[in-house]
C-alpha positions as CSV (number, residue, x, y, z in Angstrom):
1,X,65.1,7.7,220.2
2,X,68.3,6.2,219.8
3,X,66.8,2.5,219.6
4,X,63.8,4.0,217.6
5,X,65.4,3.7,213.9
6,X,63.5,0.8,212.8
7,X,60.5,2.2,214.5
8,X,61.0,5.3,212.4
9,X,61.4,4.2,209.2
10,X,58.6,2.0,209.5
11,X,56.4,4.9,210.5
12,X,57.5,7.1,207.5
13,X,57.0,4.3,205.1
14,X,53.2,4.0,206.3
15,X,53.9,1.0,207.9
16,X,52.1,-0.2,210.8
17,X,54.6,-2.3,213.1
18,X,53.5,-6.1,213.9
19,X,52.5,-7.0,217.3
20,X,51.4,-10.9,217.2
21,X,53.5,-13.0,219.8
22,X,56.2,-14.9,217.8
23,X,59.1,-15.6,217.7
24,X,62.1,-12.6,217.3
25,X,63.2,-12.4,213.3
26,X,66.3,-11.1,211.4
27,X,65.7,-10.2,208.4
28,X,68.7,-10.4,206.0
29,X,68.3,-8.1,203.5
30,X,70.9,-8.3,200.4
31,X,69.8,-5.8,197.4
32,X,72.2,-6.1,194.3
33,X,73.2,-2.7,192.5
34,X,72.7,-0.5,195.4
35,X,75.6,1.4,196.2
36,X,76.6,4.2,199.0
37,X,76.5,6.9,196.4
38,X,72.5,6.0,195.9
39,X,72.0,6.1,199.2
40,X,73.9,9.2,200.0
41,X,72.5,11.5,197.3
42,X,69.4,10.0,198.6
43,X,68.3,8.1,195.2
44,X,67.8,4.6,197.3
45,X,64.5,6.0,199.1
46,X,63.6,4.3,202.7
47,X,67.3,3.2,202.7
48,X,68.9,6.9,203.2
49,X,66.3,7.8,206.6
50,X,67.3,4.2,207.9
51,X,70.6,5.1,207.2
52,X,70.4,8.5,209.0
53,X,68.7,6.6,212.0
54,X,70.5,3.5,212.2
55,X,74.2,1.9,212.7
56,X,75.8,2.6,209.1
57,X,79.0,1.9,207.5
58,X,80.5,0.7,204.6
59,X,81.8,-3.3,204.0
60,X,84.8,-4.5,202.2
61,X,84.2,-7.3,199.7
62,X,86.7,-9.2,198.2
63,X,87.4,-9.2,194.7
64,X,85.4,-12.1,193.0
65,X,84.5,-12.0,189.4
66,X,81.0,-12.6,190.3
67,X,80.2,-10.7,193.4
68,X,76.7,-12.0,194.0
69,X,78.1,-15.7,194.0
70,X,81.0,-14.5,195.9
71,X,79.3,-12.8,198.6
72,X,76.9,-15.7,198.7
73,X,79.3,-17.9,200.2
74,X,81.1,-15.9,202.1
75,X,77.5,-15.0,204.0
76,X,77.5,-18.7,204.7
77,X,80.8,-19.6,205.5
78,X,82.1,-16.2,207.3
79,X,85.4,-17.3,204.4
80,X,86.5,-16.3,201.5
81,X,86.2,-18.8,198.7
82,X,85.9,-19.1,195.1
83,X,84.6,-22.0,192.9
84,X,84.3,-23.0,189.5
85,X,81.2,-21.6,187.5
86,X,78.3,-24.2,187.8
87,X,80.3,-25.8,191.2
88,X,78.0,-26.3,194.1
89,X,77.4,-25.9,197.9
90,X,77.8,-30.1,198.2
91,X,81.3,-29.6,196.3
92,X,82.3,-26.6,198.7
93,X,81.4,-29.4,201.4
94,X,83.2,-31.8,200.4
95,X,86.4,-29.3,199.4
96,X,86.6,-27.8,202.9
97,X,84.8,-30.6,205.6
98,X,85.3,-27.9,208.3
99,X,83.8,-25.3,207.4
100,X,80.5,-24.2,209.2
101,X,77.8,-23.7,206.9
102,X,75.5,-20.4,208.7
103,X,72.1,-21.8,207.5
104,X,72.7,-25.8,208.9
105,X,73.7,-24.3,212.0
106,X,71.3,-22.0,213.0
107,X,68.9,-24.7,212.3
108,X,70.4,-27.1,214.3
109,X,70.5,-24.4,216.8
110,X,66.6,-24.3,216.5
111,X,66.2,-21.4,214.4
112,X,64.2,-21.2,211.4
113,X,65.9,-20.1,207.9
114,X,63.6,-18.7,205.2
115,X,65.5,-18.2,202.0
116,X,63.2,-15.8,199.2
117,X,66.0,-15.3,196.3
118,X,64.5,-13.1,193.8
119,X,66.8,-13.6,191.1
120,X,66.5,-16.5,188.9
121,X,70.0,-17.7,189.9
122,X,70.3,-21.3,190.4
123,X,73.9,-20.7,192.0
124,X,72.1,-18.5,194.6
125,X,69.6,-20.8,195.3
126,X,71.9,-23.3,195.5
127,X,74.2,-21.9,198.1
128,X,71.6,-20.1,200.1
129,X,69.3,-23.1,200.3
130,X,67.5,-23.5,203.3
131,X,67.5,-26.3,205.8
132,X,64.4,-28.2,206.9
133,X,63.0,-26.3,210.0
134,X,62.9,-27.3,213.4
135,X,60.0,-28.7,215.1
136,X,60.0,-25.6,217.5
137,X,61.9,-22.9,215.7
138,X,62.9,-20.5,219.3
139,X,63.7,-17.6,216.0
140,X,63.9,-16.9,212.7
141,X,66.3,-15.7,210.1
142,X,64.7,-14.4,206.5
143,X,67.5,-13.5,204.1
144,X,66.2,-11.9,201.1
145,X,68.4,-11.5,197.7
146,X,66.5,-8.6,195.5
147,X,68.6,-7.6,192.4
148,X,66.9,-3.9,191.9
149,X,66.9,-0.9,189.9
150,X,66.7,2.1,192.6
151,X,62.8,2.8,191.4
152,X,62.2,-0.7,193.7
153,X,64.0,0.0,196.5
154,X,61.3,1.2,199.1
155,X,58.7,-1.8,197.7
156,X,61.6,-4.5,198.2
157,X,62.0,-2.6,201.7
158,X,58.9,-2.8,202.5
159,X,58.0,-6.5,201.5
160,X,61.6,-7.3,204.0
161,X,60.4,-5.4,206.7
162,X,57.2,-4.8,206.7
163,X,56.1,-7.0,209.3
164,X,59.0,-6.8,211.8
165,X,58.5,-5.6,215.7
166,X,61.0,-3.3,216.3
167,X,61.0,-3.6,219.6
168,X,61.8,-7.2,218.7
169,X,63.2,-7.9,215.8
170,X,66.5,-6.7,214.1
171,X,67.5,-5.7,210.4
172,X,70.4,-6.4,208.2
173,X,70.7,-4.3,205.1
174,X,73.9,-4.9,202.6
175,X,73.9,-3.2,199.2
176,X,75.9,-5.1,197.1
177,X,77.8,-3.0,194.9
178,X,78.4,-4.3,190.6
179,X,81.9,-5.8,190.1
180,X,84.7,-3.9,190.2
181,X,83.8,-1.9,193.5
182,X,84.6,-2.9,196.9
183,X,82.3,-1.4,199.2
184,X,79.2,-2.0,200.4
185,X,77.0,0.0,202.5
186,X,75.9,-1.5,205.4
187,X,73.0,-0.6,208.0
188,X,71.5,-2.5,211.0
189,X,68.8,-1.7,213.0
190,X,66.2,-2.9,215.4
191,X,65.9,-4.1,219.2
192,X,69.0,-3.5,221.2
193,X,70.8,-1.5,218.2
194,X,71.7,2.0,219.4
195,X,72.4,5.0,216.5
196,X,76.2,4.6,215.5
197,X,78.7,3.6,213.0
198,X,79.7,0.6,212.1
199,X,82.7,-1.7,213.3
200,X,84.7,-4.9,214.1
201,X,87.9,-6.7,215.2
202,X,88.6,-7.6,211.7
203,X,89.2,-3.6,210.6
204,X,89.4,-1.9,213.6
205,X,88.0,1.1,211.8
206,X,84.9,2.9,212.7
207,X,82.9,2.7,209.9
208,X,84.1,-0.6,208.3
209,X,83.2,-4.0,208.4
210,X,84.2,-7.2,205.9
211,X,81.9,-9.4,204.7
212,X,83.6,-12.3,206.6
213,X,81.9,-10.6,209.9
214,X,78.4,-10.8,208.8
215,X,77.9,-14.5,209.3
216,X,80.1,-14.2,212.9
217,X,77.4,-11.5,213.7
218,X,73.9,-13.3,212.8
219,X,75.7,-16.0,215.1
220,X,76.3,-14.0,217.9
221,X,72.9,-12.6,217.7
222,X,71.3,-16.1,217.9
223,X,73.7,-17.0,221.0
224,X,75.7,-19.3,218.7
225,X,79.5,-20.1,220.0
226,X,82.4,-18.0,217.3
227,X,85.8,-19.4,217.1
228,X,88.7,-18.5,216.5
229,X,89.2,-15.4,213.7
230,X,85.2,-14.5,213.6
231,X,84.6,-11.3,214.7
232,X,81.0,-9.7,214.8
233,X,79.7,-6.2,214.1
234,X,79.9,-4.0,216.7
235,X,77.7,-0.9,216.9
236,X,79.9,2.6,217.9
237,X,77.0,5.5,219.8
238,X,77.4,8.2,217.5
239,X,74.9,10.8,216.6
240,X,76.3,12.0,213.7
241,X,76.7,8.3,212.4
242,X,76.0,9.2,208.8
243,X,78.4,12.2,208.4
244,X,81.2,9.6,209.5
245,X,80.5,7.2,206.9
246,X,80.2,10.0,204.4
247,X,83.5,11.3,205.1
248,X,84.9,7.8,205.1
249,X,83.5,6.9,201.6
250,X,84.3,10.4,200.0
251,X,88.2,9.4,201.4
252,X,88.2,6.0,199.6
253,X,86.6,7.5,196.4
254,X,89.5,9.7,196.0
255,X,92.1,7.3,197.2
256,X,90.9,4.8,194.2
257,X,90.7,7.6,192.0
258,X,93.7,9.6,192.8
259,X,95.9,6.0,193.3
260,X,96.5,5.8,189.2
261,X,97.6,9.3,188.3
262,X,99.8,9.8,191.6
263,X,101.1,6.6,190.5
264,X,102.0,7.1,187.0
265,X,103.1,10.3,187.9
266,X,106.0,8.7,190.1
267,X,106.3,5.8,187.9
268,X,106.9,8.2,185.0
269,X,108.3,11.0,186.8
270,X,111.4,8.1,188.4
271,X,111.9,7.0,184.8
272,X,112.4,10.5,183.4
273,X,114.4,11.5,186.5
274,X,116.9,8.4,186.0
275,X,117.4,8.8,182.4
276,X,118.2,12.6,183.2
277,X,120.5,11.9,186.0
278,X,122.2,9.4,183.6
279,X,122.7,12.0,181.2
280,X,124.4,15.0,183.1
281,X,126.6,12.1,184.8
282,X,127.5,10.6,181.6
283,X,128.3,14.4,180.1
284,X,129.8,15.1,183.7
285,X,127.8,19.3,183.2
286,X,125.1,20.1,184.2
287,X,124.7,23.9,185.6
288,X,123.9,24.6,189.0
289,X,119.9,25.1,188.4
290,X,119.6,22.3,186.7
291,X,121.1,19.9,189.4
292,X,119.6,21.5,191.9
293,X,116.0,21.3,189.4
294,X,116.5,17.7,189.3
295,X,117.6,16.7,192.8
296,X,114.7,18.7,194.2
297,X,112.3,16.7,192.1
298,X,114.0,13.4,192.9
299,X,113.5,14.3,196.3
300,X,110.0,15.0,196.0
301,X,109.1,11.2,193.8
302,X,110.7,9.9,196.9
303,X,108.5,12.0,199.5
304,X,105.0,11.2,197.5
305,X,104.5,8.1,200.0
306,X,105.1,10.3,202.7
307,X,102.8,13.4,201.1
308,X,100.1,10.3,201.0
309,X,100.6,10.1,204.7
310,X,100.2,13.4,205.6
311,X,97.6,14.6,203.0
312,X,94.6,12.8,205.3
313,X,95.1,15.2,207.7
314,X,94.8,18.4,205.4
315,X,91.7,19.9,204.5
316,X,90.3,19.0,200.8
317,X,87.2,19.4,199.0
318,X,87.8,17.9,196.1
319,X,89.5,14.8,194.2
320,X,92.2,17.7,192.9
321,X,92.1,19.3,196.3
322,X,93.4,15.9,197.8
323,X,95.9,15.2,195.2
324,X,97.1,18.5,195.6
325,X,97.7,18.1,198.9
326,X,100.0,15.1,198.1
327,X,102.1,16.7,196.1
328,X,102.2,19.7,197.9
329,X,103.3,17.8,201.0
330,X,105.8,15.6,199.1
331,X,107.3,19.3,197.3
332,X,107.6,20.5,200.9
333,X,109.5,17.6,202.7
334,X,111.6,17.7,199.5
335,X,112.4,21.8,199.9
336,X,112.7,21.2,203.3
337,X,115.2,18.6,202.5
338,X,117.5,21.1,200.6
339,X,117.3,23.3,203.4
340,X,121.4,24.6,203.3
341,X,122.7,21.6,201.3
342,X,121.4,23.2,197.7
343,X,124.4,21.8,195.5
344,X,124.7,18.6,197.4
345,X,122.0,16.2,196.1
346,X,123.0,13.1,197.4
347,X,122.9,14.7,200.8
348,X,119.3,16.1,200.5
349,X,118.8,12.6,198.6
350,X,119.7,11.4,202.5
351,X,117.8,14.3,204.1
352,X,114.8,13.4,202.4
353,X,115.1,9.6,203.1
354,X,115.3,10.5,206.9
355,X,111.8,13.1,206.4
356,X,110.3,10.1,204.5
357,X,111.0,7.6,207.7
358,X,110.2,10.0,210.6
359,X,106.8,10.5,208.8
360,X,105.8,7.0,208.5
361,X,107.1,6.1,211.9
362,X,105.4,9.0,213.7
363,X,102.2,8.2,211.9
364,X,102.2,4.8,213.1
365,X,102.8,5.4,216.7
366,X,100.4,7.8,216.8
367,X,97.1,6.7,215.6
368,X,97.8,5.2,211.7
369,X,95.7,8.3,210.7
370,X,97.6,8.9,207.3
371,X,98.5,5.3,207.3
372,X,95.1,3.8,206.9
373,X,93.9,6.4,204.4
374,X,97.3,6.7,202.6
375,X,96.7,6.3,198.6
376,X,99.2,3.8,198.7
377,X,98.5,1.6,201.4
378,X,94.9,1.4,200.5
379,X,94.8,-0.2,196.8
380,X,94.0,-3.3,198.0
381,X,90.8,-2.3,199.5
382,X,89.6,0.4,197.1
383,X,90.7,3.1,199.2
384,X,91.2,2.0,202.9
385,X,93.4,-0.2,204.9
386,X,92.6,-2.2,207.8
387,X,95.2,-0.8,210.2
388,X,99.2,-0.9,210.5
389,X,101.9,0.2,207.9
390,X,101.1,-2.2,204.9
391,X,103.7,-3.9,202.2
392,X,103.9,-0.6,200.4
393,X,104.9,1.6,202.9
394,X,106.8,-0.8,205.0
395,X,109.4,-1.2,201.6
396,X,109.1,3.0,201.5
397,X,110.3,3.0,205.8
398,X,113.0,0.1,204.6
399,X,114.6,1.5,202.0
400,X,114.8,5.2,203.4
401,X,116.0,3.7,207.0
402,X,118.6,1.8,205.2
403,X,119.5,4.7,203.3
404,X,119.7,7.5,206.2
405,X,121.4,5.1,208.6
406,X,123.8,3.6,205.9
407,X,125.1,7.1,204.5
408,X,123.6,9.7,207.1
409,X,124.1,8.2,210.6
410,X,126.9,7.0,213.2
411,X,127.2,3.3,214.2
412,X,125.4,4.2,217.5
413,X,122.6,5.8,215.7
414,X,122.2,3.2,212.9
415,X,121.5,1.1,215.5
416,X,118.9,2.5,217.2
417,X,116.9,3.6,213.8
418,X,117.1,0.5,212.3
419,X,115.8,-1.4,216.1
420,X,112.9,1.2,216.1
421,X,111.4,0.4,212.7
422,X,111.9,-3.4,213.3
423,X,109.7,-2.6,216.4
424,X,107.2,-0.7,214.8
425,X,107.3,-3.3,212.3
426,X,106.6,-5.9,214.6
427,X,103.8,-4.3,216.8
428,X,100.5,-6.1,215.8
429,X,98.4,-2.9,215.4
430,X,102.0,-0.5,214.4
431,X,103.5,-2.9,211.6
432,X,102.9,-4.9,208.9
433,X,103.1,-7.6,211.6
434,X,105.3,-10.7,210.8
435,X,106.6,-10.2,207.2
436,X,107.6,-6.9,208.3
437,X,109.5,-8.2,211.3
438,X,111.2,-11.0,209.3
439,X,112.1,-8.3,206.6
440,X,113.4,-5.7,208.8
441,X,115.6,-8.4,210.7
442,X,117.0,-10.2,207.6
443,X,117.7,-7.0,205.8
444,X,118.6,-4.7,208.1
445,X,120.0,-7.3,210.2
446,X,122.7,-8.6,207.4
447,X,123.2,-4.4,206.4
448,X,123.9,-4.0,210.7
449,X,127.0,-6.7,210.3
450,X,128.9,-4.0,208.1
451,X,131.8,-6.1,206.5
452,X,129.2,-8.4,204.0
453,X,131.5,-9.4,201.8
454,X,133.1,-12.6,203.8
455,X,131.6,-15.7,201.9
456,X,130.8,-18.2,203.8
457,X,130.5,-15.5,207.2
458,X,127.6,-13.9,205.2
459,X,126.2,-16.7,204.8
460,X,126.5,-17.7,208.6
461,X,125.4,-14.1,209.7
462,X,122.4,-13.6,207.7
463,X,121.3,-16.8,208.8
464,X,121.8,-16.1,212.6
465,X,119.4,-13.2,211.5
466,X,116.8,-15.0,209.9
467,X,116.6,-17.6,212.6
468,X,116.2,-14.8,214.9
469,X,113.6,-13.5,212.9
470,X,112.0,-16.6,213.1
471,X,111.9,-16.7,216.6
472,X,110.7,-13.2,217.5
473,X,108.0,-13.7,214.9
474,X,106.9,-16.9,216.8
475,X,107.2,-14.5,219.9
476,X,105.1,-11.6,218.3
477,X,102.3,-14.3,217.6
478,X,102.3,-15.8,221.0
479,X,102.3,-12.5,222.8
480,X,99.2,-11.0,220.5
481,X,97.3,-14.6,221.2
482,X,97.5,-13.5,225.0
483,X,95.7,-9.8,224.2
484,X,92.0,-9.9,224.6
485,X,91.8,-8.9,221.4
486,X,94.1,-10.5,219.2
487,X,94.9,-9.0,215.7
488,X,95.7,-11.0,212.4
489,X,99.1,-12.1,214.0
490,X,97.6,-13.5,217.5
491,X,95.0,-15.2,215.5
492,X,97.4,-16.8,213.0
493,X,98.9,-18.9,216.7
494,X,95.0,-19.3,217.5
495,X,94.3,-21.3,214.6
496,X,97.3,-23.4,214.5
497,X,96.8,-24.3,218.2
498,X,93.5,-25.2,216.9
499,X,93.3,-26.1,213.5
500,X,96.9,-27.6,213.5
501,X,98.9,-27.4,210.2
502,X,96.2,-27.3,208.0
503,X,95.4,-23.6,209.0
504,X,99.2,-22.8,208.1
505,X,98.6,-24.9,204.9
506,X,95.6,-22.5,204.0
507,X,97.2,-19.3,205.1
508,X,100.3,-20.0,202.7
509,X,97.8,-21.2,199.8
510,X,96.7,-17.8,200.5
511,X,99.5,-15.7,200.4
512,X,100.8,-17.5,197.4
513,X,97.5,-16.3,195.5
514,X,98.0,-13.0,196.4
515,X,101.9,-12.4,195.1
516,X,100.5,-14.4,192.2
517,X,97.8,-11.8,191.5
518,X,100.0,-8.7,192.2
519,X,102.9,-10.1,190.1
520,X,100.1,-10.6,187.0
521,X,98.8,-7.2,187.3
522,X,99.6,-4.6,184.4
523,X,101.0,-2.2,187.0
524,X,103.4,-4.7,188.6
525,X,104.6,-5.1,184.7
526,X,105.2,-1.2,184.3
527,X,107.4,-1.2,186.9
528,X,109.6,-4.2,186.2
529,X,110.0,-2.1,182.6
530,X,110.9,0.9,184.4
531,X,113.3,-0.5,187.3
532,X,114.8,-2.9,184.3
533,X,115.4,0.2,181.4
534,X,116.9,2.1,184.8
535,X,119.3,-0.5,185.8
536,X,120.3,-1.6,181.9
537,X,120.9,2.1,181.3
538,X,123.0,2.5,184.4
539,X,125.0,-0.7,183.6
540,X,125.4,1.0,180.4
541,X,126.7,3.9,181.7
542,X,129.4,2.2,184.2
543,X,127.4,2.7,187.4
544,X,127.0,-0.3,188.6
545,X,130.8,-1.6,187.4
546,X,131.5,-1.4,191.1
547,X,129.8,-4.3,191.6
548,X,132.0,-6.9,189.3
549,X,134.8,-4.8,191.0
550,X,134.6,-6.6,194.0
551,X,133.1,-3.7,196.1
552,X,129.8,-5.6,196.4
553,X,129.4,-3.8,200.3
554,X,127.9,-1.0,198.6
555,X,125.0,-3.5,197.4
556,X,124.7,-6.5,199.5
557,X,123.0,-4.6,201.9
558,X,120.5,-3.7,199.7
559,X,120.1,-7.1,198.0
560,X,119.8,-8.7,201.5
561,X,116.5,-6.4,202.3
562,X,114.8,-6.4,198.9
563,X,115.3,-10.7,199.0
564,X,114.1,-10.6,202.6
565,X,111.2,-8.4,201.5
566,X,109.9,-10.3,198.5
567,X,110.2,-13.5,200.2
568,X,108.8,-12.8,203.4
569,X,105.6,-10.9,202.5
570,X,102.6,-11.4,200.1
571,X,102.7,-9.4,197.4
572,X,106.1,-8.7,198.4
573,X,107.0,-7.6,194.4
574,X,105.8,-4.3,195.9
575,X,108.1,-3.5,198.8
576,X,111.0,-5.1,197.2
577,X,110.2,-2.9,194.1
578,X,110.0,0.0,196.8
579,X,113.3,-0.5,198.4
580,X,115.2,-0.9,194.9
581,X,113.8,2.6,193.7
582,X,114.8,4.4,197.0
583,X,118.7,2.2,196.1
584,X,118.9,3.5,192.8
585,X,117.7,7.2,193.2
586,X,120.7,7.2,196.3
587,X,123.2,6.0,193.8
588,X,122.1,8.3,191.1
589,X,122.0,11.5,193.2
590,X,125.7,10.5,194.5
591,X,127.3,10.1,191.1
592,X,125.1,13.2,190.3
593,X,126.3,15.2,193.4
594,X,130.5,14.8,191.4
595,X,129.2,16.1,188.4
596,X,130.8,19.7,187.8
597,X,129.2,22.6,187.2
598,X,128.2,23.4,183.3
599,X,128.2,26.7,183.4
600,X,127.2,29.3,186.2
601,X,123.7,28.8,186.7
């Protein structure tokens, strides 16, 4: 029964199976404004028992404007592009000569395309036009585009698949989710397709799949060659397919959800906590309580990464339940923190840095559990990374290593710390793979030389670092090209061996778009304002007078990793922003930890 889900489907929708000898068909089936939630709750008809009997899971789609043109080339490409409204497929041509275009070659191939595109889009039709067919198709590939209410669902179904074999054919089902979401459900079915979730090389996550692996999979299907970075769907045997993907969705509903109040809550909460620090320093009282009030809920603003981290593994039923659990976890690292040290904040500051960092670390050594469902690390994919510590929490492990091994460790120690998170930085399926590397070997690499401020020797130094960087970057690539399966990093060195420079060309273009589109976004803009009223309030205050002073040891290392991190990283606003918060809460809760007592609280 485990082969049988087409079979069943087809049986339950009265559907008597076709048996005429012809060729095997796919059938492509793409219905617009179907989401998981319809099919969960069961609203989506045939699609929930084929989802129940089939391979399911959910696909990441980028974020387009227009999702249905979007997706549209992306199904034919197996890339990422975006055009102009009213551009064309000939112009997508002629813009990128290389790419493969899915229908062209599966007909050269000798495999029929039928193209039925229900709405009247002309873009559609245009980009999913079919190619003349081949004297002797061997197959045959029907991609239906439906744009549905749910009322339609089981007809459109059944008009797809109503004539397939199951024993021969196969069926792909995407519902394409309206703008703004960034999931799709996903099921396939048919010959040779066991029960089972959902996977691929490009996620590494059982129940997820991008929308670059659907063309790589029709391809492998028809016995077509994939090059380098294509990486088809891959069924996982699991009975209980459908719970998986359940639990998987209901995790990335409260990530997206949850991401803007946790946020604004630490955005707000650091703002609030600065100015009050400013305050009892400038004053020089403040009782006892209220320092110790304060330090504890600096402590836990700094631990809510880490409470993100550890909150996947707690039990939750509920949005609140979850975002409890995060600031539950972050309270508790931050009381734990305190643990003997109650009047000394900038040595539970430290404390908490060091929590912060073993919980990260540990996480990604063991599994990226909390990792790849961490609020944080998952905005870019409403709700779910991919797999290794991301931008966000690679600035978080900076800045609290720098801190702990800076003010809380021997030279010996330092070492070691700031060695293992450049290693765990660097791992292909640990890090944030080369932009971590470079930024951990920069940064903490120019903080490791300890006298910084030598002119031109900086200079020298920090260079030596980045050019070793460099070179253990190269190596890092290199190495994960040699794996069998090669992450993002091995496949960057694949595609330069084969694409030459024009792959790097593209990959920068890329990157480049990204900061661009982080740097634009409203939240990137709140917390510029908040870092920029902090740091014009403590200039105000004298804080930062140490700096014209000619102490500038205290800052270089700091400047050194939140330059290295902004320029070796997309979106790299956000761990640079990351490791000047955890700078500027250490030098508060020093300065704060002199203040004299008020009264005896």
């Amino acid at each position: 029964m485990r082969h049988a889900s087409l079979a069943i489907v087809l049986l339950l929708m009265g559907i008597a199976p076709c048996v005429l000898a012809r060729q095997p068909v796919t059938a492509v089936v793409i219905m617009e404004g179907v989401t998981w939630q319809h099919i969960e709750r069961g609203e989506a008809g045939a699609l929930y028992v084929l989802a129940r009997h089939g391979a399911v899971g959910l696909m990441s789609v980028g974020r387009a404007k227009d999702t249905a043109t979007g997706f549209a080339i992306t199904l034919q490409t197996g890339r990422r592009f975006t055009l102009t409204r009213g551009a064309s497929a000939e112009l997508l041509k002629e813009r990128y000569p290389r790419v493969r275009w899915l229908a062209e070659e599966l007909a050269r191939a000798g495999i029929e395309v039928q193209v039925r595109v229900e709405p009247p889009q002309e873009s559609l039709r245009t980009l999913l036009a079919q190619p003349p067919p081949p004297p002797s198709p061997s197959a045959q590939v029907q991609i239906w585009w439906f744009r549905n209410n749910l009322s339609t669902v089981s007809k459109r179904l059944e008009q797809a698949i109503g004539s397939l074999d199951p024993e021969r054919d196969r069926v792909l089902i995407i519902g394409l989710p309206p703008s703004g979401e960034q999931l799709a459900p996903v099921i396939v079915a048919g010959s040779g397709l066991p029960t089972g979730v959902l996977t691929s090389a490009t996620t590494r996550t059982a129940g997820l799949v991008s929308d670059m692996d659907i063309a790589p999979t029709l391809r492998q299907w028809h016995g077509l060659p994939l090059q380098v970075g294509e990486h088809p769907v891959r069924v996982l045997a699991e009975d209980d397919a459908f719970a998986r993907v359940q639990s998987l969705a209901q995790r990335c509903r409260w990530n997206a959800q949850g991401l803007i109040p946790v946020g604004v809550l630490q955005v707000a909460g650091g703002l609030i906590a600065v100015l009050t620090a400013l305050r009892a320093i400038q004053t020089q009282k403040a009782s006892r309580r209220a320092r110790l009030l304060l330090s504890v809920a600096t402590g836990a603003l700094l631990s809510l990464p880490a409470g993100t981290v550890l909150a996947p593994y707690l039990p939750a039923g509920a949005l609140w339940q979850y975002v409890g659990m995060v600031l539950l976890s972050a309270i508790w690292l931050s009381l734990l923190a305190h643990w003997g040290v109650r009047d000394e904040p900038f040595c539970a500051y430290i404390r908490a840095c060091a929590l912060t960092s073993l919980v990260v670390l540990a996480d990604a050594i063991g599994g990226q559990h909390g990792v790849k469902n961490s609020m944080y690390s998952a905005y870019a994919l409403s709700g779910i990374r991919f797999y290794g510590v991301g931008n966000e929490l690679m600035g978080v492990l900076v800045g609290c290593a720098l801190a702990w091994g800076l003010y809380g460790l021997p030279t010996l120690l330092r070492g070691i710390l700031w060695a293992a998170v450049a290693v765990v930085l660097a791992v292909p399926v640990w890090g944030a793979n080369v932009g971590g590397l470079l930024t951990s070997a920069v940064g903490l690499g120019c903080a490791w030389e300890g006298k910084l401020a030598h002119g031109k020797r900086l200079l020298l130094r920090c260079t030596g670092w980045m050019i070793a960087g460099v070179i253990a970057a190269m190596a890092v690539m290199w190495l994960d090209s040699l794996s069998a399966l090669p992450s993002h990093a091995g496949e960057v060195w694949l595609r330069w061996r084969t694409e030459g420079w024009e792959a790097v060309t593209e990959t920068f273009s890329s990157k480049i778009a990204l900061t661009a589109r982080v740097l634009l976004s409203p939240f990137a803009w709140g917390v510029l304002l908040v870092i920029g009223v902090a740091l014009w309030r403590m200039r105000r205050s004298g804080l930062l007078t140490v700096f014209s002073n000619g102490k500038r040891s205290e800052y270089l290392p700091w400047l050194a990793c939140i330059v290295a991190a902004f320029a070796f990283n997309d979106s790299g606003f956000v761990p640079a922003a990351a490791i000047l918060g955890v700078g500027v809460g250490a030098v508060l809760m020093r300065k704060l930890q002199e203040v004299k007592d008020g009264s005896p609280g």
